[in-house]
N, C-alpha and C positions, 0 to 999 in steps of 0.2 A: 872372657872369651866364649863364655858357654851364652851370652843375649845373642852373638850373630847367628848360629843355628840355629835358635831358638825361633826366632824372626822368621827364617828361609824356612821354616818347618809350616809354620803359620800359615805365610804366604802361598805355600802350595796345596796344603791341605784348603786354603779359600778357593785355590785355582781348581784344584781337584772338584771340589763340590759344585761348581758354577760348571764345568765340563760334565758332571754327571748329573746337573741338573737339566742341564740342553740337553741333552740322548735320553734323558724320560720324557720329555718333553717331543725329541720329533720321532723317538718311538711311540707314544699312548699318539701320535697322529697319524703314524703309518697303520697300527692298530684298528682303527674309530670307525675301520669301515666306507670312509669316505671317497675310496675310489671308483670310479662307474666301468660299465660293462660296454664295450666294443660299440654295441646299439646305443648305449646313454652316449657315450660320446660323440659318433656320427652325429646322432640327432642332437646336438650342441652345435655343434659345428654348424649343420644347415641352416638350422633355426637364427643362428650368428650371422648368417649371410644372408637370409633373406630380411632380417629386418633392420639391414642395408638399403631394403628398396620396396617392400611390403611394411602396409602397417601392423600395426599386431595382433589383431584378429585375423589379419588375411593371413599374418604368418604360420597363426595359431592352426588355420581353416589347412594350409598346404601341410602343415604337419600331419596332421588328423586323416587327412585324407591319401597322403603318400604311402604307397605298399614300401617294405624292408629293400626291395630290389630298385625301387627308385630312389631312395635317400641314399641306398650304398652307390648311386650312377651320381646322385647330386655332391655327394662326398668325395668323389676322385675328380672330377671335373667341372668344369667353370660353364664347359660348354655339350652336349649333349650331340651325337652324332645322328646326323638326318636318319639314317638308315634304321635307328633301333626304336625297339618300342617304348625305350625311356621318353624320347622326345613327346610321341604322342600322347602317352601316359601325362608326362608334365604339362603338354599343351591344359589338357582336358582338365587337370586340377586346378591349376592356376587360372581358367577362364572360369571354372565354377566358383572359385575362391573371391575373384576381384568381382566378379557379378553378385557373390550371395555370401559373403567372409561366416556369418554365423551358420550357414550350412541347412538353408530350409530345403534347400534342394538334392539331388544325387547328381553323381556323374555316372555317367558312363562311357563303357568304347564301343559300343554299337554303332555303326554307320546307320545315317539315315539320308532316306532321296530325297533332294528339293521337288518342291513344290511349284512350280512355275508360278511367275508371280502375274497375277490381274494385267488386264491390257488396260492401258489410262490413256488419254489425250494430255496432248499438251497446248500449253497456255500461247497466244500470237505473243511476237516478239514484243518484246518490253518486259514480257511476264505477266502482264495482269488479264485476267479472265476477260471478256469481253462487255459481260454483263456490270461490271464494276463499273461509276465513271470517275473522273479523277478532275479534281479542278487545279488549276495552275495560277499563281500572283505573278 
């Protein structure tokens, strides 16, 4: 009579140790440090979305170059409302990013005047200059 307790004694003290082998286990990983900070995360998140549709330089270039107050507008929203300076803000990175991803250039948000462009002539109909001739088969 005394092998079947013996047995269930075994059995549980294995069970026992396999249970407290798991809780050191996902304690030493709750431990480790490995959790990120509000901004690590945001910036996960963006970085996740934009290369959805940016390569990874440009992804790299929109990260680099986004202020905290734009990633936190790219982080609640898909879409950016006309009216705020998020939109213009992301206009300006993302045209400097897809024109220059490794970043030789700056942005800015200084308005600038156009320059009226050169007065040109245009070509007689067909398109071709005048001086050109054209042979035909």
């Amino acid at each position: 009579m005394t092998a079947a307790p013996l047995g269930g004694r075994r059995r549980a003290r294995a069970a026992l140790a396999v249970v407290g082998a798991a809780l050191l286990v996902v304690g030493a990983g709750a431990c480790s440090g490995s959790e990120q900070s509000p901004a690590e995360a945001r910036r996960e998140r963006v970085e996740s979305r934009l290369r959805e549709t940016f390569s990874g330089a440009q992804s790299r270039c929109i990260l680099d170059r986004s202020d905290a107050t734009l990633l936190a507008a790219l982080d609640r929203s898909r879409s950016l409302p006309p009216e705020g300076d998020a939109l213009a803000s992301w206009s300006d990175v993302v045209v400097a990013c897809v024109t220059d991803p490794d970043g030789a250039t700056t942005t800015s948000t200084t308005t600038t005047t156009a320059v009226p462009a050169a007065s040109s002539t245009t070509s007689p109909a067909g398109g071709l200059d005048s001086g050109i001739t054209t042979t035909s088969r």
